[in-house]
C-alpha positions in Angstrom: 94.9 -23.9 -53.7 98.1 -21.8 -54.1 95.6 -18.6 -55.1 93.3 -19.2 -52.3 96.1 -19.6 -49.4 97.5 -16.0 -51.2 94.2 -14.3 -50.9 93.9 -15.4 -47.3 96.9 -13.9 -46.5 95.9 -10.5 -48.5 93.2 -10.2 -46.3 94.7 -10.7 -43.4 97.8 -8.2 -44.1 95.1 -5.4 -45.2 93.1 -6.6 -41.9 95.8 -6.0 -39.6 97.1 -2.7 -41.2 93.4 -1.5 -41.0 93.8 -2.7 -37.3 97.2 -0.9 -37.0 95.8 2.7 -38.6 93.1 2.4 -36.0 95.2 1.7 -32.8 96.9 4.8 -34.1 94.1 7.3 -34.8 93.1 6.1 -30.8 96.5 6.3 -29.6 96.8 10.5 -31.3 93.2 11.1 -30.1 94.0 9.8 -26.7 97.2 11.6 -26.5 96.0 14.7 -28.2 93.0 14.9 -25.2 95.3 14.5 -22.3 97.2 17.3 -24.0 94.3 19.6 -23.9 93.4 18.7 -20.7 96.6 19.3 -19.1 96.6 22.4 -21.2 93.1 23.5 -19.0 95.1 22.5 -16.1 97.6 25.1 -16.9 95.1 27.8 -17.1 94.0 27.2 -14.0 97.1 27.3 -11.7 98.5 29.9 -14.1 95.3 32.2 -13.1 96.4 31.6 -9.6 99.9 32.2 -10.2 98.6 35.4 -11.3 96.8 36.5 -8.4 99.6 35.4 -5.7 102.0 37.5 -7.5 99.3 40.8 -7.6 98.9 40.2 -4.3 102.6 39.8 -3.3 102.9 43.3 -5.0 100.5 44.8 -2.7 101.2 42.8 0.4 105.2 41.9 0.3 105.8 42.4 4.0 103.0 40.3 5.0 103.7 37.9 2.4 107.7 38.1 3.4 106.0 37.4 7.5 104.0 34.7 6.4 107.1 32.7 4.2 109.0 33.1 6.9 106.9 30.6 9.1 106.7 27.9 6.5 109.2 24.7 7.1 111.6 25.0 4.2 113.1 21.3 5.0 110.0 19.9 4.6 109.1 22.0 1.5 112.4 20.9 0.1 112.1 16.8 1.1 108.8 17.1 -1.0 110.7 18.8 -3.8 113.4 16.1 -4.2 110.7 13.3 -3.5 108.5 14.5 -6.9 111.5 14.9 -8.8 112.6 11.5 -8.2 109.2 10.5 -8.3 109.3 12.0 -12.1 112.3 9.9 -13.1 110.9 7.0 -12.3 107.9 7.4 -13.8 109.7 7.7 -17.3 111.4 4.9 -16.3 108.6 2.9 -15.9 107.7 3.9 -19.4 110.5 3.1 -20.5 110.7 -0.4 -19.0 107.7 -1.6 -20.8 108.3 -0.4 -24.3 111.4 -2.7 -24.0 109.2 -5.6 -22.8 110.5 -5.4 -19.0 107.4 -5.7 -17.5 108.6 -6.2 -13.8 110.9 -3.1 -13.9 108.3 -1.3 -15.3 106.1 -2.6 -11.9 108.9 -1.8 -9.4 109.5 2.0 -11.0 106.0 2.6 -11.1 105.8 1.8 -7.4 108.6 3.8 -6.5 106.9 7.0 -8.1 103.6 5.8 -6.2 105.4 5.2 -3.0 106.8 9.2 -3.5 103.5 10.3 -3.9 102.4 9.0 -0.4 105.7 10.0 1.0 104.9 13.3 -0.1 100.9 13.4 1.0 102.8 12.3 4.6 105.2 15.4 4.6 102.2 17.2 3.8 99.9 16.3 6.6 102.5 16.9 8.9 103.5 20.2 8.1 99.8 21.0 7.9 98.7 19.1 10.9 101.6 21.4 12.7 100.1 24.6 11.2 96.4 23.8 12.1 97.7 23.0 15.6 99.0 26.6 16.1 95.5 28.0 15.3 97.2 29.3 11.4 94.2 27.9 8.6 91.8 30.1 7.0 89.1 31.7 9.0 90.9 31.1 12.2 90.9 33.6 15.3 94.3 33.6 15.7 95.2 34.2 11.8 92.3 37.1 11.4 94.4 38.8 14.1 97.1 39.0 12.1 97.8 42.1 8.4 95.7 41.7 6.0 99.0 40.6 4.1 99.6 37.6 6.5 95.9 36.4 6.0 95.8 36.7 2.2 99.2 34.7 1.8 97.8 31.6 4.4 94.6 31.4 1.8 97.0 31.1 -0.9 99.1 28.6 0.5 96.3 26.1 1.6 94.3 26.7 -1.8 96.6 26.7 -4.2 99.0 24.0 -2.2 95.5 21.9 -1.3 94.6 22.1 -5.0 98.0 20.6 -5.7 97.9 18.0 -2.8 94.6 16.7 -4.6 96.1 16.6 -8.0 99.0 13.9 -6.5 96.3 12.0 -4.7 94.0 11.7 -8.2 97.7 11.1 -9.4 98.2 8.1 -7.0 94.7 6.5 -8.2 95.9 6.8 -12.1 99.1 5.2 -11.5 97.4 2.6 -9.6 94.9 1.9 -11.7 98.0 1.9 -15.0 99.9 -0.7 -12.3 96.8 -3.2 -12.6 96.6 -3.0 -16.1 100.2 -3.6 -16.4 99.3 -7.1 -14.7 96.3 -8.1 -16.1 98.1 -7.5 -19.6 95.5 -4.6 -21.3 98.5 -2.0 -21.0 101.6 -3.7 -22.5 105.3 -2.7 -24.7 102.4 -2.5 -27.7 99.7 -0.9 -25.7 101.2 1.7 -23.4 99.5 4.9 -24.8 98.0 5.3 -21.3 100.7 4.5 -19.3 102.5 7.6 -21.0 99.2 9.7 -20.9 99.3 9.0 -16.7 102.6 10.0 -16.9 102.1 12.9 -18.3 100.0 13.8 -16.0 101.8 13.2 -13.5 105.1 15.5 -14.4 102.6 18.4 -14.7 101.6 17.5 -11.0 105.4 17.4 -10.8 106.3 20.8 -12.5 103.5 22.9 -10.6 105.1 22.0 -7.2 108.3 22.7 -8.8 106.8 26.4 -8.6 104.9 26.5 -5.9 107.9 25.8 -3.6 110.4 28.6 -4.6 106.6 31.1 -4.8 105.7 29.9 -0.6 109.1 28.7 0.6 112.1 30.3 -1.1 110.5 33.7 -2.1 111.1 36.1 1.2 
């Protein structure tokens, strides 16, 4: 009886461990895929980087014109509301791997409650731009230097492309907050809670550059 009860066990130790190597090879795949695809993500605003700063070369007084109209305040609101947004993020994190999982609910609303904040300073400082005839393809913009016109595309594409990253942002986090509560993302199972969070402080770092490039950079 004593051999059979000691077997049982064996197998269940060397089941679990097998259980445990697995979670792990899932948990470095998963990780090791969001790195790449951030890595992607990278590439691409880096390629734009690239071309605002050629063209800032060959266009600096129309690019010092257009900076010059944008709404530094409001530039600067959004900056300090995805940095804080960022800390609570990692908070959240933080709260579940030590088993709080209502702290870990209240910071990770926070950091989605940022995000809109910041999609509302958005549309207003857009909604005031479009309202004064200044989007691409308008009359009143092609009237403008060339300078003027090419720094306006930059600003709504690469500043649009950002604005879509924090809303696919707010649907990740979302989506982490219900898995939080139904239990499948937990202190031992938080591999995609960090993987959103990643995400989310790249979404973080590429305003962190885009707001000194349009705002500060006259």
């Amino acid at each position: 009886m004593s051999t059979t009860t000691t077997n049982i066990k064996d197998i269940n130790a060397n089941a679990h461990a097998q259980e445990h190597v697995h979670v792990h090879r899932d948990d470095e795949g998963s990780k090791f895929g969001m790195w790449l695809f951030l890595f992607t993500e990278v590439l691409l605003f880096g390629g734009l980087f690239f071309v605002y700063f050629a063209y800032r070369v060959w266009y600096s007084q129309g690019f010092h014109d257009g900076a010059q109209e944008l709404n530094v305040v409001l530039g600067a609101t959004n900056t300090v509301i995805l940095l804080t947004s960022s800390l609570t993020m990692a908070l959240s994190i933080l709260a579940l791997r030590k088993k709080n999982t209502t702290l870990s609910l209240i910071h990770l609303g926070i950091t989605i409650a940022c995000a809109f904040g910041f999609l509302i300073n958005k549309y207003f400082e857009w909604g005031y731009k479009i309202h004064h005839g200044i989007y691409p393809g308008s009359e009143k913009l092609l009237e403008r230097p060339e300078g003027e016109i090419l720094f306006f595309g930059l600003y709504y594409l690469m500043t649009g492309l950002h604005t879509f990253h924090v809303i696919v942002g707010i649907i990740i986090l979302t989506t982490m907050g219900v898995s939080i509560i139904r239990g499948t993302i937990n202190h031992d199972k938080y591999i995609k809670l960090e993987n959103g969070g990643l995400y989310w402080h790249l979404v973080d770092l590429i305003w962190i550059f885009l707001f000194p490039l349009f705002y500060l950079l006259h």
